[in-house]
C-alpha positions as CSV (number, residue, x, y, z in Angstrom):
1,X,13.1,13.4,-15.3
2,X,11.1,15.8,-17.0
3,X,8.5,18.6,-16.0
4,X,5.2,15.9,-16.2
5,X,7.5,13.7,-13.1
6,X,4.9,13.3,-10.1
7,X,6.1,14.8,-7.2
8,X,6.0,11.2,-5.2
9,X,9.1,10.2,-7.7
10,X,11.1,13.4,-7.7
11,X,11.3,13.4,-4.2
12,X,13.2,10.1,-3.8
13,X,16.7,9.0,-5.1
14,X,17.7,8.0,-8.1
15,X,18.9,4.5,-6.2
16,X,15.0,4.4,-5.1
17,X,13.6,5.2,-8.7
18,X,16.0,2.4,-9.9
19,X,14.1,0.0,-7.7
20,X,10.7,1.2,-8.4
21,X,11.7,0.4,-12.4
22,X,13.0,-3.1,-10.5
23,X,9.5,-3.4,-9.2
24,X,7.6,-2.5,-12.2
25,X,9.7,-4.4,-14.2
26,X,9.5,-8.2,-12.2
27,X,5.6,-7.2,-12.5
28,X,5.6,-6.5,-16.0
29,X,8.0,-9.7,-17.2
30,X,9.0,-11.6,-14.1
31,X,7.3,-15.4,-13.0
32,X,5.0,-13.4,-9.8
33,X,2.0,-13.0,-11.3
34,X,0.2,-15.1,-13.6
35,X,-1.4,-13.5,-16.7
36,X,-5.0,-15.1,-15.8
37,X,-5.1,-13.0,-12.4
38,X,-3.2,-10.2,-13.3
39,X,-5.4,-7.4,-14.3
40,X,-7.0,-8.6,-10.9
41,X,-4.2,-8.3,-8.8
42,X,-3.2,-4.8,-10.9
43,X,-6.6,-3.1,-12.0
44,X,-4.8,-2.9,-15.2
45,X,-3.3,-4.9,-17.6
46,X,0.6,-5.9,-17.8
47,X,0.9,-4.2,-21.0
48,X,0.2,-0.8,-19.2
49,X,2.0,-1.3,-16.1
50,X,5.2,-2.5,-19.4
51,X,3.9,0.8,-20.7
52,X,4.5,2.6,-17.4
53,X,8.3,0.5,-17.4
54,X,9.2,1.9,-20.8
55,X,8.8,5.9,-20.1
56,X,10.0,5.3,-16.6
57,X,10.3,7.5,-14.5
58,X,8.7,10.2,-17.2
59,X,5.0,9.4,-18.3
60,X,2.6,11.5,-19.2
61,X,-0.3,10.0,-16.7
62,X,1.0,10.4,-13.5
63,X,-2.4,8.1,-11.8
64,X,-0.8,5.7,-14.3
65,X,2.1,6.2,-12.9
66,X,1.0,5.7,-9.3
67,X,-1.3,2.6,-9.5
68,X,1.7,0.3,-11.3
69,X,4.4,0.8,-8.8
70,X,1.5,0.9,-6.1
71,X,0.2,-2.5,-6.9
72,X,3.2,-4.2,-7.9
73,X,5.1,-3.1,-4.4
74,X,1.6,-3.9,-2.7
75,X,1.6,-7.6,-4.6
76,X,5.5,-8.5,-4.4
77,X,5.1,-8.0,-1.1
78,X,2.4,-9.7,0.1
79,X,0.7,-11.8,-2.9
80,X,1.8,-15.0,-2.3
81,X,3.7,-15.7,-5.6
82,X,5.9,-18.0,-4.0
83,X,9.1,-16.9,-6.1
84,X,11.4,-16.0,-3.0
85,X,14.2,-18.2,-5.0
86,X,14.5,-15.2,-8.0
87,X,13.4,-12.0,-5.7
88,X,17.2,-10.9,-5.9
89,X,17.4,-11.5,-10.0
90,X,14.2,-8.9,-10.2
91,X,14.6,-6.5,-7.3
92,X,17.8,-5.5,-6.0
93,X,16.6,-4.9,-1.8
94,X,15.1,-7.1,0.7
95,X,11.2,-7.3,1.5
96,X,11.7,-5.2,4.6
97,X,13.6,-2.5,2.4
98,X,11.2,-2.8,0.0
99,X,8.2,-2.4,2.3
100,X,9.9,0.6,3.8
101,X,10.1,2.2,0.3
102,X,6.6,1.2,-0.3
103,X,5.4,3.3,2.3
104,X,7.6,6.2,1.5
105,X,6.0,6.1,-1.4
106,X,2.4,6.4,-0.5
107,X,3.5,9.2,2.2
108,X,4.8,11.0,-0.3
109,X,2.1,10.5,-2.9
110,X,-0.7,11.6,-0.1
111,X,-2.2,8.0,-0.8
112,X,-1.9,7.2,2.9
113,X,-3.8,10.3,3.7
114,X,-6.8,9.1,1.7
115,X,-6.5,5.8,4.0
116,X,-6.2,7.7,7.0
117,X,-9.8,9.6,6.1
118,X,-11.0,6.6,5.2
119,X,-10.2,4.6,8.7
120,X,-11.2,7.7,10.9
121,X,-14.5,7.8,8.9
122,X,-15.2,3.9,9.5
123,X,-14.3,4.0,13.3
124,X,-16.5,6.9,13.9
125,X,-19.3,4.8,12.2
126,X,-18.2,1.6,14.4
127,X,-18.0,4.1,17.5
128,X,-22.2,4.7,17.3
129,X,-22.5,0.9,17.0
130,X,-25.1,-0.9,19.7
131,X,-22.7,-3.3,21.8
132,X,-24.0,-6.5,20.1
133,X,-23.6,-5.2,17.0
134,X,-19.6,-4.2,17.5
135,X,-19.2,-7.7,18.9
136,X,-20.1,-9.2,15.7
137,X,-17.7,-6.7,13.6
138,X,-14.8,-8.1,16.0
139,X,-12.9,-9.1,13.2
140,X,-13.4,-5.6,11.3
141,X,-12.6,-4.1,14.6
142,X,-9.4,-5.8,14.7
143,X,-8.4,-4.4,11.0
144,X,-9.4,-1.2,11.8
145,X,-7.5,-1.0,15.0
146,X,-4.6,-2.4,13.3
147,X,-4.4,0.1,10.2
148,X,-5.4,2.7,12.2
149,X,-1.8,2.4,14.7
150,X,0.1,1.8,11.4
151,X,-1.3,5.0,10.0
152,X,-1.4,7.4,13.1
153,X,-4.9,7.5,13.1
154,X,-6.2,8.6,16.5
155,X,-9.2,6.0,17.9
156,X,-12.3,8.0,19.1
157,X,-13.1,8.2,22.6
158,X,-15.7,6.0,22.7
159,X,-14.5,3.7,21.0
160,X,-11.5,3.4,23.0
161,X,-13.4,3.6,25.9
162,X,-16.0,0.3,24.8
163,X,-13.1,-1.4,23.7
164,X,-10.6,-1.0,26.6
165,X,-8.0,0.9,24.8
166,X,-6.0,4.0,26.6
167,X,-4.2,6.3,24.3
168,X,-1.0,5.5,25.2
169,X,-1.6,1.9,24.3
170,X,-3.9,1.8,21.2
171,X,-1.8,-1.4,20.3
172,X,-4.2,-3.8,22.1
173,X,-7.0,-4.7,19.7
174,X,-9.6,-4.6,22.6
C-alpha cells in the first residue's frame, strides 16, 4: 500500500483486502452480472471497476476506489445473480462473512454515517406527517424503521409515540 491508500482499506487486514480484490474481481470477470445491466447495478462501467482490480489496493481515486468494492459487495450479496454454485471459485468467505465485511467497510469509510443523516432527516419529516398521510407511507415507514435499528439511528419521539414504539423496543415496525 502506498500513501494515496484510503483509510477504509488500510484499516483492515491484508486477509480482508484479499477478499475485497475477490469481490472486485467476480464483479469485474465472473458470470453475476450481465454486461447489459451492469453499469446499472455499478454506476460505472466493468472496465473501471477491472481498472480499480488492477491497482488494487493502491489507486489514485480513492471515490473510485469506494464505489467498486461498495457496489459489488452490495450486488453479490443481494442482486439476485443466481450463481450460488461458483460463489466459492470467486470469493473465498461465506455471504454472512461477507456481509459482515461489507459493513465494516462502510463503518470504516463513514458511508454509513451519510445513511444515518439521511434516515434521521427522513423520520423527522415523517414525524410532522398528518395521521392519514403516515398511514399511506406504511410501507416507507417500515424501511425506515428497519434501517434505522440496523444503523443505530434513534426514532423521534413522536414518531415513536404515533407509531407504538418504546425505546427499548424500536424493533416493532409499529
Amino acid at each position: 500500500m502506498d500513501a494515496s491508500t484510503p483509510p477504509w482499506i488500510a484499516a483492515v487486514s491484508a486477509d480482508d483486502r484479499d477478499i475485497m480484490k475477490a469481490c472486485l474481481r467476480a464483479a469485474a470477470d465472473g458470470p453475476f452480472f450481465p454486461d447489459w445491466e451492469f453499469h446499472t447495478l455499478f454506476g460505472m462501467e466493468r472496465s473501471e471497476v477491472r481498472e480499480v482490480l488492477s491497482s488494487w489496493p493502491d489507486g489514485s481515486d480513492a471515490q473510485l476506489q469506494f464505489t467498486a468494492v461498495n457496489n459489488a459487495f452490495n450486488n453479490l450479496l443481494g442482486y439476485p445473480h443466481g450463481r450460488e454454485d461458483v460463489w466459492e471459485e470467486f470469493i473465498p468467505v461465506d455471504r454472512g462473512q461477507l456481509r459482515d465485511l461489507f459493513w465494516r467497510v462502510r463503518e470504516l469509510s463513514g458511508a454509513n454515517d451519510q445513511s444515518r443523516a439521511f434516515i434521521a432527516e427522513q423520520l423527522q419529516k415523517l414525524g410532522v406527517l398528518a395521521d392519514s398521510e403516515l398511514s399511506r407511507k406504511a410501507a416507507l415507514v417500515r424501511d425506515l424503521m428497519s434501517s434505522a435499528r440496523r444503523l443505530g439511528v434513534d426514532i423521534p419521539q413522536e414518531l415513536r409515540e404515533r407509531l407504538g414504539v418504546d425505546r427499548d423496543h424500536q424493533d416493532r415496525d409499529g
